[in-house]
DOMITOR-127797 format. One record per residue (C-alpha): residue number from 1; residue in three letters; x, y, z. Coordinates in pm, 1 decimal, always signed. Last residue first. Layout:
+-----+-----+----------+----------+----------+
|   n | res |       px |       py |       pz |
+-----+-----+----------+----------+----------+
| NUM | ALA |        X |        Y |        Z |
...
+-----+-----+----------+----------+----------+
***
This chain:
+-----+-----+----------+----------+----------+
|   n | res |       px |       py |       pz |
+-----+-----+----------+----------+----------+
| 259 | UNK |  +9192.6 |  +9017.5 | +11638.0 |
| 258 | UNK |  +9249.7 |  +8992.2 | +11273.6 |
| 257 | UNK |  +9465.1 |  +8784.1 | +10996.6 |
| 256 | UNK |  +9269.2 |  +8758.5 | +10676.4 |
| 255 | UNK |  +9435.3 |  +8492.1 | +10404.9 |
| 254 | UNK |  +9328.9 |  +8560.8 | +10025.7 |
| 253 | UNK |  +9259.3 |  +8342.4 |  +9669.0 |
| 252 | UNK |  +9179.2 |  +8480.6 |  +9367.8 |
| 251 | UNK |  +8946.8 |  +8378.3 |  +9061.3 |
| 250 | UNK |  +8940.3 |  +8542.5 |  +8704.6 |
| 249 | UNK |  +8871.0 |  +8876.6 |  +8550.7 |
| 248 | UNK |  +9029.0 |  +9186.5 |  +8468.0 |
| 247 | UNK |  +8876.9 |  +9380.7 |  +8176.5 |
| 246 | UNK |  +9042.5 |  +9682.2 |  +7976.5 |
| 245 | UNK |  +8850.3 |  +9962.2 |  +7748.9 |
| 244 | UNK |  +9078.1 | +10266.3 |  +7725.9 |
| 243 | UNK |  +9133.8 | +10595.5 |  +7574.4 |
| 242 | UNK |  +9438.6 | +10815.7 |  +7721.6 |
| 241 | UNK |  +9501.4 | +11178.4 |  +7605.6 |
| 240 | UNK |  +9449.4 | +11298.5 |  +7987.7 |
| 239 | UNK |  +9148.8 | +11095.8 |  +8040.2 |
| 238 | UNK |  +8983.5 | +11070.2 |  +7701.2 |
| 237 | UNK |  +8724.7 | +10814.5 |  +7772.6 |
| 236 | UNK |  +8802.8 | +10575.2 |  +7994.8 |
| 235 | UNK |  +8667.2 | +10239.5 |  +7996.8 |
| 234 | UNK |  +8715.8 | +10028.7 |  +8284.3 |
| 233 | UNK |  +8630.6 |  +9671.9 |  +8394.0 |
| 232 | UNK |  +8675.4 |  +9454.3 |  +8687.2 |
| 231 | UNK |  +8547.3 |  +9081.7 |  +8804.3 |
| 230 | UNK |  +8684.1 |  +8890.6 |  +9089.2 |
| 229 | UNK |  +8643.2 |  +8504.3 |  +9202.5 |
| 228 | UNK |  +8657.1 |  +8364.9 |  +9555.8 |
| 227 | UNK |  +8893.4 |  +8170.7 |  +9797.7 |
| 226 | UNK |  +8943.6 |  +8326.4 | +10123.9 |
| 225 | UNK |  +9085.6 |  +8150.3 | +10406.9 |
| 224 | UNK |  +9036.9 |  +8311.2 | +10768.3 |
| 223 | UNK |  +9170.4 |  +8376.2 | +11089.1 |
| 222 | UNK |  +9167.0 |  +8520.9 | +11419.6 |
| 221 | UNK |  +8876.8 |  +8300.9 | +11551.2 |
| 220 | UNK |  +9030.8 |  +7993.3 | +11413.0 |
| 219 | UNK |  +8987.6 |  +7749.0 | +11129.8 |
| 218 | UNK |  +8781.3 |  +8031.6 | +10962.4 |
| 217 | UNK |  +8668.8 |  +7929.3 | +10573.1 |
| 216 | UNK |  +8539.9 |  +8236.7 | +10346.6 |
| 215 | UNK |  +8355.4 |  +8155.6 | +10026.2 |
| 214 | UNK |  +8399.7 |  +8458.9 |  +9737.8 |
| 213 | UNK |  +8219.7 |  +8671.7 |  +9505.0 |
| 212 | UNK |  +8347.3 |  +8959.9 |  +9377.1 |
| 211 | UNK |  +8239.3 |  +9264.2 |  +9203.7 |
| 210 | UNK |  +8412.6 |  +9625.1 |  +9008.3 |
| 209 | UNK |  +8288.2 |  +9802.5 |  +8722.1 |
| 208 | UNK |  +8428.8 | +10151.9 |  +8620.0 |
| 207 | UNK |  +8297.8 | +10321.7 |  +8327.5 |
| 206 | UNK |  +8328.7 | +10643.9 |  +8099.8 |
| 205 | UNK |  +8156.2 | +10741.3 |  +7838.6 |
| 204 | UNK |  +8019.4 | +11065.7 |  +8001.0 |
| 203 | UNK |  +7929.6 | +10928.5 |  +8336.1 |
| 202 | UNK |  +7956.0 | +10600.0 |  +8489.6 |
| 201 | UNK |  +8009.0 | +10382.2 |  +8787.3 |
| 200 | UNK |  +8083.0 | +10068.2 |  +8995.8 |
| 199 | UNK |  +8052.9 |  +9850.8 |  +9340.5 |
| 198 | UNK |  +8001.3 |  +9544.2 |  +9343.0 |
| 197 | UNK |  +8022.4 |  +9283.4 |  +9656.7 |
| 196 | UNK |  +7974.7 |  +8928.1 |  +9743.7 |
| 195 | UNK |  +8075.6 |  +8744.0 | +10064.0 |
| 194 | UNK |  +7968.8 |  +8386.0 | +10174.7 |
| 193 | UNK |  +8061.9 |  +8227.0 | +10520.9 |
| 192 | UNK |  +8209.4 |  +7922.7 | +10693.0 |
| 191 | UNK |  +8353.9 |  +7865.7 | +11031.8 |
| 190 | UNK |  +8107.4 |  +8124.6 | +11254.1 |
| 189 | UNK |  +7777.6 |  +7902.8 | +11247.5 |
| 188 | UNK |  +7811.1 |  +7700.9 | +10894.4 |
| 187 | UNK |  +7675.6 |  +7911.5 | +10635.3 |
| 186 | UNK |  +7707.9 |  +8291.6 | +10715.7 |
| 185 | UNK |  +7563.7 |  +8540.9 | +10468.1 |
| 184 | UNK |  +7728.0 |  +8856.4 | +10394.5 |
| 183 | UNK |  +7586.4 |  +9103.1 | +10114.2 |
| 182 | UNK |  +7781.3 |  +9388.8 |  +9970.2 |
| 181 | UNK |  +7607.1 |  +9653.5 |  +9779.5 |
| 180 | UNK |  +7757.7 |  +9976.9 |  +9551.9 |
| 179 | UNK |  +7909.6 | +10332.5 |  +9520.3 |
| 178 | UNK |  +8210.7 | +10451.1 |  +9319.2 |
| 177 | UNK |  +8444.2 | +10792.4 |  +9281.2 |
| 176 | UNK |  +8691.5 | +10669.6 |  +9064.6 |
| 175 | UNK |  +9023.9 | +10922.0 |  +9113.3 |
| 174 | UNK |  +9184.5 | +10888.5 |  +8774.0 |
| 173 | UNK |  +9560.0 | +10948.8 |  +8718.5 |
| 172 | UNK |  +9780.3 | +10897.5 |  +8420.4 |
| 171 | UNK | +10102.7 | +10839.7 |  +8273.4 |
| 170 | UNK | +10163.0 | +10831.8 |  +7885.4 |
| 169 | UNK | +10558.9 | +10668.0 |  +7746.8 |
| 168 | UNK | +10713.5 | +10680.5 |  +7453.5 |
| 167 | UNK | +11053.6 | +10539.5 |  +7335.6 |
| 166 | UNK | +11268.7 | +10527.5 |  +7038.8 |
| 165 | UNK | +11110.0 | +10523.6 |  +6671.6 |
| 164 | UNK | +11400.8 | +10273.9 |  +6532.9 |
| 163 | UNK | +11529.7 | +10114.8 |  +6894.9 |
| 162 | UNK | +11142.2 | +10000.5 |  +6952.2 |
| 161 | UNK | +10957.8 | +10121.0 |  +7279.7 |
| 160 | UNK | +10603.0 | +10168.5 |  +7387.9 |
| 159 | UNK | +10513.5 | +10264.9 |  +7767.3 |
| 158 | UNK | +10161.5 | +10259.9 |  +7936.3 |
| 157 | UNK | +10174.8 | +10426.4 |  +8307.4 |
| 156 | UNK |  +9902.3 | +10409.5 |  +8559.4 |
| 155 | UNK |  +9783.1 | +10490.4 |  +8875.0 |
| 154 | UNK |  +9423.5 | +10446.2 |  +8988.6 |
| 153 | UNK |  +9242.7 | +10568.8 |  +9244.9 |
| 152 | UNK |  +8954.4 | +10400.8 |  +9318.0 |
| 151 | UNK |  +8692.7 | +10587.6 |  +9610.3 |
| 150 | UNK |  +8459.8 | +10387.0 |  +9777.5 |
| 149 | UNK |  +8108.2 | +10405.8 |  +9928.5 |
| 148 | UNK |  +7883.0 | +10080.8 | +10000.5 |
| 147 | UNK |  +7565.6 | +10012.6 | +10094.9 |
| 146 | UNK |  +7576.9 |  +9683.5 | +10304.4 |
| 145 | UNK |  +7321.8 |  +9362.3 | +10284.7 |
| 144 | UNK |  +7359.8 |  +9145.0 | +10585.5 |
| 143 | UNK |  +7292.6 |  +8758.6 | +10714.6 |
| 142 | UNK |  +7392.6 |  +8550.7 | +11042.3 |
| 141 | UNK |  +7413.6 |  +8235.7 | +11090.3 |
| 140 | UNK |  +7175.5 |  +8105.8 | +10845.3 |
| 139 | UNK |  +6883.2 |  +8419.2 | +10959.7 |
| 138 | UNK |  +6952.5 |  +8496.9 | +11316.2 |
| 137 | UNK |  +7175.2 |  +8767.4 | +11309.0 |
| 136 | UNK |  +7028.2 |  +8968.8 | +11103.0 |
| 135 | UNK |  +7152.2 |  +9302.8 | +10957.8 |
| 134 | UNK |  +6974.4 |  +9513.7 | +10674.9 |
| 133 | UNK |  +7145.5 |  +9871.1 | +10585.2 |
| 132 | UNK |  +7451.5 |  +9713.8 | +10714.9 |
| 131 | UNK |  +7705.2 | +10036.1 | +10629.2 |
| 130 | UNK |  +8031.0 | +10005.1 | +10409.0 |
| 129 | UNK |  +8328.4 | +10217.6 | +10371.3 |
| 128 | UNK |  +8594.8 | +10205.0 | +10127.7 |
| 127 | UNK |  +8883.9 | +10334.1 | +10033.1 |
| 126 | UNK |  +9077.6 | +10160.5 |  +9735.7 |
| 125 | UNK |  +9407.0 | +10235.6 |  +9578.0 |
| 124 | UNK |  +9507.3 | +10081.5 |  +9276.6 |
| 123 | UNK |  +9867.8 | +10109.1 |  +9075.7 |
| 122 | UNK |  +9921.3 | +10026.2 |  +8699.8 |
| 121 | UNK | +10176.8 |  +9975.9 |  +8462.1 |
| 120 | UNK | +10142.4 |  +9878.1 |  +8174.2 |
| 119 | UNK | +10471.1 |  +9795.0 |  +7981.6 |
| 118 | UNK | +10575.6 |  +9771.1 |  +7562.3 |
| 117 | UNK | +10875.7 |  +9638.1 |  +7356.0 |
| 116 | UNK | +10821.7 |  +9654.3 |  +7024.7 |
| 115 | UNK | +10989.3 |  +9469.1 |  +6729.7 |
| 114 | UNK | +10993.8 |  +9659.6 |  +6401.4 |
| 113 | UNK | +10797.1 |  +9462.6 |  +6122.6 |
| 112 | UNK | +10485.8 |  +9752.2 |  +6080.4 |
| 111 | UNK | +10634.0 | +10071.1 |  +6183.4 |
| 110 | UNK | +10573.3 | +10258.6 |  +6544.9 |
| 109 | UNK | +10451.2 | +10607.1 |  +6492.4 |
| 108 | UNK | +10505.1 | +10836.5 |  +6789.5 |
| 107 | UNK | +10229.1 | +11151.5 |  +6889.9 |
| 106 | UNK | +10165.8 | +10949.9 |  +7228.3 |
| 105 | UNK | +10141.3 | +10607.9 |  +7017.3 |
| 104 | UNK | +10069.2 | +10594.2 |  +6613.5 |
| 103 | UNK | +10083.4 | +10185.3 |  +6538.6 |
| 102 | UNK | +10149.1 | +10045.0 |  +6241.9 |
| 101 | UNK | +10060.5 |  +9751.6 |  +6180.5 |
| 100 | UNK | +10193.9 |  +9365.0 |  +6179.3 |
|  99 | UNK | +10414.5 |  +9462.3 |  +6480.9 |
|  98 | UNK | +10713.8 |  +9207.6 |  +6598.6 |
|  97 | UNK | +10587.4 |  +9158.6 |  +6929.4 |
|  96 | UNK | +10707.5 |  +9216.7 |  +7336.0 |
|  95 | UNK | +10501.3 |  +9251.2 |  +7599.1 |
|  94 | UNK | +10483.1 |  +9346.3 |  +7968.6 |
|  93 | UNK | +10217.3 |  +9377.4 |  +8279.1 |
|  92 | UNK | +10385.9 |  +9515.7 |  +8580.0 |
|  91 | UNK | +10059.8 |  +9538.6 |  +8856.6 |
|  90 | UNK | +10015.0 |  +9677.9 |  +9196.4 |
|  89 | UNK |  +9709.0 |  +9687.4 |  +9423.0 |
|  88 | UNK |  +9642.3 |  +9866.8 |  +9793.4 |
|  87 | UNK |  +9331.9 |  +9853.1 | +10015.0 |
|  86 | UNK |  +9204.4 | +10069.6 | +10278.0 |
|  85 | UNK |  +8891.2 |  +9935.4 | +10488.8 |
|  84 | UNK |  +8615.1 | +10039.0 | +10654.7 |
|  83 | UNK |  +8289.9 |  +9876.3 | +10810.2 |
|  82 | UNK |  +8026.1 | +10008.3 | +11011.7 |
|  81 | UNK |  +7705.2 |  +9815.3 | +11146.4 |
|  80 | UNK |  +7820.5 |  +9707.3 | +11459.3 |
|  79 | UNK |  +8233.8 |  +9788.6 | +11446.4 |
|  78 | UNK |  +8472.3 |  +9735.9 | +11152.1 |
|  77 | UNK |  +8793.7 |  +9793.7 | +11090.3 |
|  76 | UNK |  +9025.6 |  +9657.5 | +10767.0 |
|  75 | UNK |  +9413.4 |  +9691.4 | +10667.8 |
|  74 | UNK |  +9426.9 |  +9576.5 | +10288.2 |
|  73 | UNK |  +9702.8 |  +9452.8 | +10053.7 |
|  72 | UNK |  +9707.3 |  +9289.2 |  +9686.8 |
|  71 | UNK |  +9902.1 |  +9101.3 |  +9463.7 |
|  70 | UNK |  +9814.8 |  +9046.7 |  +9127.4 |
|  69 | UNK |  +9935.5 |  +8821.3 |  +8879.5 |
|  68 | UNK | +10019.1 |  +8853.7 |  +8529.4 |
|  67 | UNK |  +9866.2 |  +8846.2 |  +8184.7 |
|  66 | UNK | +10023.4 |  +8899.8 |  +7897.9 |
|  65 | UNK | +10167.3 |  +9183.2 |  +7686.0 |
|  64 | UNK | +10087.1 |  +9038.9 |  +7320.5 |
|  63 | UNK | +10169.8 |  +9411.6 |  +7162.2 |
|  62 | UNK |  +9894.5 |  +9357.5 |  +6877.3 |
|  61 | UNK |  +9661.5 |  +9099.1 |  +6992.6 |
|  60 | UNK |  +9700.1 |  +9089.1 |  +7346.5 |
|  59 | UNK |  +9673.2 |  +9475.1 |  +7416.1 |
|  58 | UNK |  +9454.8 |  +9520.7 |  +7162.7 |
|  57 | UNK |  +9544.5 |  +9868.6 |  +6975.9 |
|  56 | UNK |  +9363.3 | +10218.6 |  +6910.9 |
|  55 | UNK |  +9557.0 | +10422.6 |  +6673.7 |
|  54 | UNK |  +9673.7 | +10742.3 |  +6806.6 |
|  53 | UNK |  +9504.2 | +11088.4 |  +6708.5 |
|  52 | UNK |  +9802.4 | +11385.6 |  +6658.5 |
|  51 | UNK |  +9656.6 | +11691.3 |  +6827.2 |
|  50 | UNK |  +9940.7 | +11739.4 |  +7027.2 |
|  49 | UNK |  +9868.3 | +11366.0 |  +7162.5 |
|  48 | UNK |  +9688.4 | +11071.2 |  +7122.2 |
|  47 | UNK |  +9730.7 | +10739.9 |  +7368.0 |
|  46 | UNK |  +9479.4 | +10482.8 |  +7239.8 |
|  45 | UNK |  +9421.1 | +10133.3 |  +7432.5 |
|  44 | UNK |  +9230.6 |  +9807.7 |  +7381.4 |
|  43 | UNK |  +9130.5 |  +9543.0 |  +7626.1 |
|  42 | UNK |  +9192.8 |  +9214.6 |  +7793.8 |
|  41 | UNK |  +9332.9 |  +9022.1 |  +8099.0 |
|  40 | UNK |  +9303.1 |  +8713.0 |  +8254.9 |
|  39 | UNK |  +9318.0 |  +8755.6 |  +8602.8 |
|  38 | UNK |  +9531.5 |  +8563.0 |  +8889.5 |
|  37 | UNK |  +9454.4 |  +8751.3 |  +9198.2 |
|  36 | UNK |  +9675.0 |  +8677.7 |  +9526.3 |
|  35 | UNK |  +9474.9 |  +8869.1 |  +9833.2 |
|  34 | UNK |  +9657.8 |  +8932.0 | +10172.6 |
|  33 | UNK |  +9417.6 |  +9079.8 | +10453.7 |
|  32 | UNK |  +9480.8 |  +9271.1 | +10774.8 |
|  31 | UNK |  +9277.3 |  +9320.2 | +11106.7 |
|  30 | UNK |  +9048.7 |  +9503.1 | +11296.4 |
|  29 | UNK |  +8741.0 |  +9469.2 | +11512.0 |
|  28 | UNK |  +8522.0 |  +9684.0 | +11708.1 |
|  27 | UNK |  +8201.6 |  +9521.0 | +11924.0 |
|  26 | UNK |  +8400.6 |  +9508.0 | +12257.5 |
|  25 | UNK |  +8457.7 |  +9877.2 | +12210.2 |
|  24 | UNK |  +8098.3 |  +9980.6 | +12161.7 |
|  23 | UNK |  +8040.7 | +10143.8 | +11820.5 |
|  22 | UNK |  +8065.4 | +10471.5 | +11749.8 |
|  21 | UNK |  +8390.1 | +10396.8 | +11719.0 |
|  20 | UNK |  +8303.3 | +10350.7 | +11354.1 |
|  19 | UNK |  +8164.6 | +10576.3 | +11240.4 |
|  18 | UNK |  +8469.5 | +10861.6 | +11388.4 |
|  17 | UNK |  +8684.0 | +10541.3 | +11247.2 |
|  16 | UNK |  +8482.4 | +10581.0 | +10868.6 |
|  15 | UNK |  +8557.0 | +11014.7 | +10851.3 |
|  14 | UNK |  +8922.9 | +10990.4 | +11019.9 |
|  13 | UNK |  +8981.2 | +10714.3 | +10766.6 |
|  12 | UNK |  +8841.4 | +10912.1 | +10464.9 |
|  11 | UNK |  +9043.4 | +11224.8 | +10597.9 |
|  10 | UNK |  +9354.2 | +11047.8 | +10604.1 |
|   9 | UNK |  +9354.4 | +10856.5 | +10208.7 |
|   8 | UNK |  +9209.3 | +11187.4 | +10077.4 |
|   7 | UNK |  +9532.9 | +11382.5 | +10206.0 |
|   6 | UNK |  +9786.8 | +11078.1 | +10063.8 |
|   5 | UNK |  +9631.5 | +11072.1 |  +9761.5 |
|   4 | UNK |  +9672.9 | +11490.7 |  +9718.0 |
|   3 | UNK | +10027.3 | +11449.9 |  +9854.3 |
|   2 | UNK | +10076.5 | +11245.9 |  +9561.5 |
|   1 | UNK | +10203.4 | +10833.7 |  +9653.2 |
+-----+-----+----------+----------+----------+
***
Protein backbone atom coordinates (compact mmCIF):
# COMPACT_ATOMS: atom_id res chain seq x y z
CA UNK A 1 0.00 0.00 0.00
CA UNK A 2 1.58 3.95 -1.17
CA UNK A 3 2.23 6.12 1.63
CA UNK A 4 -0.23 8.47 -0.13
CA UNK A 5 -3.14 5.44 0.37
CA UNK A 6 -2.09 4.82 3.55
CA UNK A 7 -2.33 8.89 4.59
CA UNK A 8 -5.99 9.19 3.01
CA UNK A 9 -6.95 5.81 4.57
CA UNK A 10 -6.07 7.68 8.44
CA UNK A 11 -7.44 10.96 7.99
CA UNK A 12 -10.84 9.58 6.53
CA UNK A 13 -11.16 7.44 9.74
CA UNK A 14 -10.11 10.21 12.11
CA UNK A 15 -12.74 12.46 10.02
CA UNK A 16 -15.98 9.49 10.24
CA UNK A 17 -14.90 8.30 14.23
CA UNK A 18 -14.74 12.26 15.31
CA UNK A 19 -18.78 11.71 13.58
CA UNK A 20 -19.14 9.19 14.93
CA UNK A 21 -18.43 9.36 18.64
CA UNK A 22 -20.56 11.94 18.56
CA UNK A 23 -22.81 9.55 19.33
CA UNK A 24 -23.59 8.22 22.83
CA UNK A 25 -21.42 5.28 23.74
CA UNK A 26 -24.15 2.74 24.25
CA UNK A 27 -25.41 3.74 20.71
CA UNK A 28 -21.73 2.90 18.88
CA UNK A 29 -21.18 -0.30 17.23
CA UNK A 30 -18.39 -2.08 15.42
CA UNK A 31 -17.57 -5.08 13.85
CA UNK A 32 -16.03 -7.00 10.79
CA UNK A 33 -17.46 -8.42 7.58
CA UNK A 34 -16.27 -11.30 5.10
CA UNK A 35 -17.86 -11.00 1.54
CA UNK A 36 -17.23 -14.00 -1.23
CA UNK A 37 -18.29 -12.38 -4.75
CA UNK A 38 -18.61 -14.61 -7.68
CA UNK A 39 -18.92 -12.06 -10.82
CA UNK A 40 -19.05 -12.62 -14.28
CA UNK A 41 -16.82 -10.49 -15.89
CA UNK A 42 -16.54 -8.40 -19.13
CA UNK A 43 -14.91 -5.57 -20.96
CA UNK A 44 -12.33 -4.30 -23.35
CA UNK A 45 -8.88 -2.83 -22.73
CA UNK A 46 -6.15 -0.59 -24.68
CA UNK A 47 -2.69 0.05 -23.20
CA UNK A 48 -0.83 2.71 -25.78
CA UNK A 49 2.36 3.99 -25.27
CA UNK A 50 5.30 6.39 -26.64
CA UNK A 51 2.91 7.54 -28.93
CA UNK A 52 2.31 4.09 -30.35
CA UNK A 53 -1.89 3.58 -30.10
CA UNK A 54 -2.73 -0.10 -28.84
CA UNK A 55 -5.51 -2.04 -30.20
CA UNK A 56 -8.45 -2.27 -28.00
CA UNK A 57 -9.20 -6.08 -27.05
CA UNK A 58 -12.16 -8.13 -25.20
CA UNK A 59 -10.89 -9.58 -22.42
CA UNK A 60 -12.99 -12.86 -22.97
CA UNK A 61 -12.98 -12.87 -26.53
CA UNK A 62 -9.48 -12.33 -27.50
CA UNK A 63 -7.18 -13.31 -24.38
CA UNK A 64 -10.22 -15.62 -22.79
CA UNK A 65 -8.96 -14.63 -19.11
CA UNK A 66 -11.98 -15.81 -17.08
CA UNK A 67 -13.75 -15.03 -14.39
CA UNK A 68 -12.74 -15.58 -10.80
CA UNK A 69 -13.84 -15.02 -7.41
CA UNK A 70 -13.60 -12.28 -5.14
CA UNK A 71 -12.81 -12.07 -1.72
CA UNK A 72 -13.36 -9.21 0.23
CA UNK A 73 -12.66 -7.55 3.82
CA UNK A 74 -14.25 -4.69 5.81
CA UNK A 75 -13.92 -3.36 9.53
CA UNK A 76 -17.26 -1.20 10.10
CA UNK A 77 -18.48 1.57 13.01
CA UNK A 78 -21.42 3.11 13.28
CA UNK A 79 -23.19 5.24 15.93
CA UNK A 80 -26.95 7.10 15.62
CA UNK A 81 -26.98 8.37 12.35
CA UNK A 82 -23.18 7.84 11.32
CA UNK A 83 -21.76 5.02 9.65
CA UNK A 84 -18.09 4.20 8.42
CA UNK A 85 -16.43 1.56 7.10
CA UNK A 86 -12.99 0.55 5.32
CA UNK A 87 -13.12 -2.18 2.91
CA UNK A 88 -10.43 -4.14 1.05
CA UNK A 89 -10.73 -6.30 -2.51
CA UNK A 90 -8.21 -8.43 -4.42
CA UNK A 91 -8.47 -10.11 -7.70
CA UNK A 92 -5.84 -12.51 -10.08
CA UNK A 93 -7.80 -12.86 -13.22
CA UNK A 94 -5.68 -14.99 -16.00
CA UNK A 95 -5.85 -16.19 -19.62
CA UNK A 96 -4.25 -17.94 -22.00
CA UNK A 97 -5.26 -18.04 -26.15
CA UNK A 98 -3.73 -18.72 -29.31
CA UNK A 99 -4.46 -15.00 -30.89
CA UNK A 100 -6.58 -14.71 -34.10
CA UNK A 101 -5.28 -10.84 -34.35
CA UNK A 102 -2.83 -9.00 -33.72
CA UNK A 103 -2.70 -7.22 -30.89
CA UNK A 104 -0.38 -3.83 -30.28
CA UNK A 105 -0.01 -3.79 -26.19
CA UNK A 106 2.12 -1.04 -24.16
CA UNK A 107 4.09 -0.13 -27.51
CA UNK A 108 4.42 -4.39 -28.11
CA UNK A 109 2.80 -6.15 -31.06
CA UNK A 110 1.60 -9.59 -30.30
CA UNK A 111 1.19 -11.77 -33.77
CA UNK A 112 -1.85 -13.50 -34.87
CA UNK A 113 -1.19 -17.63 -34.02
CA UNK A 114 1.37 -17.01 -31.09
CA UNK A 115 -0.06 -18.19 -27.78
CA UNK A 116 -0.46 -15.45 -25.09
CA UNK A 117 -0.37 -15.60 -21.73
CA UNK A 118 -2.07 -12.55 -20.05
CA UNK A 119 -3.04 -11.35 -16.01
CA UNK A 120 -5.27 -8.54 -14.49
CA UNK A 121 -4.60 -7.71 -11.62
CA UNK A 122 -6.48 -5.55 -9.55
CA UNK A 123 -6.66 -4.23 -5.90
CA UNK A 124 -9.82 -2.09 -4.30
CA UNK A 125 -9.88 0.00 -1.46
CA UNK A 126 -13.05 1.54 -0.24
CA UNK A 127 -13.73 4.36 2.45
CA UNK A 128 -16.87 5.16 3.11
CA UNK A 129 -19.06 7.09 5.23
CA UNK A 130 -22.73 7.24 5.34
CA UNK A 131 -25.27 9.65 7.15
CA UNK A 132 -29.30 8.71 7.81
CA UNK A 133 -30.66 11.69 6.14
CA UNK A 134 -34.26 9.97 6.95
CA UNK A 135 -34.34 7.48 10.01
CA UNK A 136 -37.46 5.72 11.41
CA UNK A 137 -37.67 3.42 13.68
CA UNK A 138 -41.09 2.63 13.58
CA UNK A 139 -41.86 2.11 9.99
CA UNK A 140 -41.38 -2.24 9.27
CA UNK A 141 -38.88 -2.43 11.93
CA UNK A 142 -37.09 0.15 11.34
CA UNK A 143 -36.38 2.10 7.91
CA UNK A 144 -33.40 4.64 6.59
CA UNK A 145 -32.16 6.32 3.50
CA UNK A 146 -28.21 7.34 3.89
CA UNK A 147 -26.14 9.83 1.70
CA UNK A 148 -23.15 8.36 1.09
CA UNK A 149 -19.34 9.51 0.53
CA UNK A 150 -16.57 7.10 -0.57
CA UNK A 151 -13.39 7.14 -2.03
CA UNK A 152 -12.26 3.81 -4.59
CA UNK A 153 -8.91 3.34 -5.05
CA UNK A 154 -8.05 1.04 -7.36
CA UNK A 155 -4.86 -0.88 -8.10
CA UNK A 156 -4.19 -2.53 -11.08
CA UNK A 157 -1.76 -4.27 -13.28
CA UNK A 158 -2.62 -5.84 -16.94
CA UNK A 159 0.31 -8.08 -18.23
CA UNK A 160 0.69 -9.73 -21.87
CA UNK A 161 3.28 -12.34 -22.54
CA UNK A 162 4.23 -14.71 -25.55
CA UNK A 163 8.03 -16.19 -25.72
CA UNK A 164 8.24 -14.48 -29.51
CA UNK A 165 7.37 -10.62 -28.52
CA UNK A 166 8.39 -11.22 -24.70
CA UNK A 167 6.55 -9.56 -22.00
CA UNK A 168 4.64 -6.28 -21.24
CA UNK A 169 3.14 -5.18 -18.50
CA UNK A 170 0.92 -1.37 -17.61
CA UNK A 171 0.22 -0.59 -13.82
CA UNK A 172 -2.08 1.95 -12.73
CA UNK A 173 -3.72 3.95 -10.03
CA UNK A 174 -7.09 5.79 -9.88
CA UNK A 175 -8.39 7.33 -6.70
CA UNK A 176 -12.52 7.30 -7.48
CA UNK A 177 -13.87 9.96 -5.64
CA UNK A 178 -17.83 8.70 -5.42
CA UNK A 179 -21.07 9.76 -3.72
CA UNK A 180 -24.46 7.89 -3.47
CA UNK A 181 -27.78 6.45 -1.29
CA UNK A 182 -28.15 3.47 0.88
CA UNK A 183 -31.54 2.52 2.17
CA UNK A 184 -32.12 -0.04 5.18
CA UNK A 185 -35.40 -1.48 5.82
CA UNK A 186 -35.95 -4.10 8.52
CA UNK A 187 -38.47 -6.99 7.79
CA UNK A 188 -38.87 -9.24 10.57
CA UNK A 189 -38.15 -7.12 13.99
CA UNK A 190 -34.20 -7.35 14.36
CA UNK A 191 -33.67 -11.09 12.49
CA UNK A 192 -34.23 -10.07 8.95
CA UNK A 193 -33.41 -6.93 6.99
CA UNK A 194 -32.94 -5.42 3.40
CA UNK A 195 -29.83 -3.33 2.32
CA UNK A 196 -29.28 -1.55 -1.03
CA UNK A 197 -26.67 0.90 -1.94
CA UNK A 198 -25.03 2.81 -5.16
CA UNK A 199 -22.75 4.92 -5.21
CA UNK A 200 -20.94 6.15 -8.66
CA UNK A 201 -19.46 8.90 -10.91
CA UNK A 202 -18.34 10.67 -13.99
CA UNK A 203 -16.44 13.29 -15.63
CA UNK A 204 -14.66 13.53 -18.90
CA UNK A 205 -15.44 9.99 -20.27
CA UNK A 206 -14.86 8.42 -17.46
CA UNK A 207 -17.23 6.26 -15.14
CA UNK A 208 -17.44 4.38 -12.04
CA UNK A 209 -20.75 2.56 -11.08
CA UNK A 210 -21.05 0.66 -8.05
CA UNK A 211 -24.76 -0.97 -6.19
CA UNK A 212 -25.88 -3.88 -4.26
CA UNK A 213 -28.74 -5.28 -3.05
CA UNK A 214 -28.78 -7.84 -0.48
CA UNK A 215 -31.18 -9.71 2.42
CA UNK A 216 -29.46 -9.89 5.79
CA UNK A 217 -30.48 -12.90 8.27
CA UNK A 218 -29.24 -12.42 12.23
CA UNK A 219 -29.45 -15.75 14.20
CA UNK A 220 -27.82 -13.82 17.00
CA UNK A 221 -27.26 -10.33 18.11
CA UNK A 222 -23.53 -10.46 17.06
CA UNK A 223 -24.16 -11.93 13.82
CA UNK A 224 -25.38 -11.93 10.51
CA UNK A 225 -25.72 -13.82 7.02
CA UNK A 226 -25.57 -11.82 4.00
CA UNK A 227 -26.68 -13.05 0.75
CA UNK A 228 -27.19 -10.30 -1.98
CA UNK A 229 -26.21 -9.43 -5.54
CA UNK A 230 -23.45 -6.72 -6.73
CA UNK A 231 -23.16 -4.64 -9.77
CA UNK A 232 -19.79 -2.57 -10.90
CA UNK A 233 -18.61 -0.84 -13.92
CA UNK A 234 -15.69 1.37 -15.02
CA UNK A 235 -14.58 3.08 -17.99
CA UNK A 236 -11.46 4.91 -17.95
CA UNK A 237 -10.46 7.08 -20.32
CA UNK A 238 -6.81 7.48 -20.81
CA UNK A 239 -5.59 6.99 -17.27
CA UNK A 240 -1.94 6.73 -17.51
CA UNK A 241 -1.99 5.12 -21.22
CA UNK A 242 -4.78 2.73 -20.03
CA UNK A 243 -8.43 2.70 -21.77
CA UNK A 244 -10.98 0.56 -20.23
CA UNK A 245 -14.65 -0.45 -20.17
CA UNK A 246 -15.00 -3.62 -17.61
CA UNK A 247 -18.29 -4.83 -15.72
CA UNK A 248 -18.48 -7.02 -12.60
CA UNK A 249 -21.68 -8.45 -11.87
CA UNK A 250 -23.28 -11.37 -10.17
CA UNK A 251 -24.48 -12.39 -6.57
CA UNK A 252 -22.24 -12.71 -3.30
CA UNK A 253 -22.66 -14.01 -0.18
CA UNK A 254 -21.03 -12.38 3.38
CA UNK A 255 -20.88 -13.23 7.29
CA UNK A 256 -20.75 -9.87 9.72
CA UNK A 257 -19.28 -10.56 13.11
CA UNK A 258 -19.90 -7.36 15.57
CA UNK A 259 -20.46 -6.49 19.12
Amino acid sequence: MSRRLFQWTVLFSVFSFLFIYSAPASAVEAGARVFYWFPSLKGDLKVDADGVTGTQFSIKDDLDIGNKNIPSVEAYIGGGRHHAGLAYSQVDFSGSKVLTRNIVFNGQTYAMGTNVESDLKLKMLDLEYQYDAVNLENVLAGFSIGVIGKVKYLDGEARLFSSAAGEKKETFGIPVPMVGIGVHAGLLANILEARAKFTGIGYSGNRFYDALAEISYTPFPFMDIHGGYRYMKLKVDNVSDVFADVELSGPYVGLSIGF
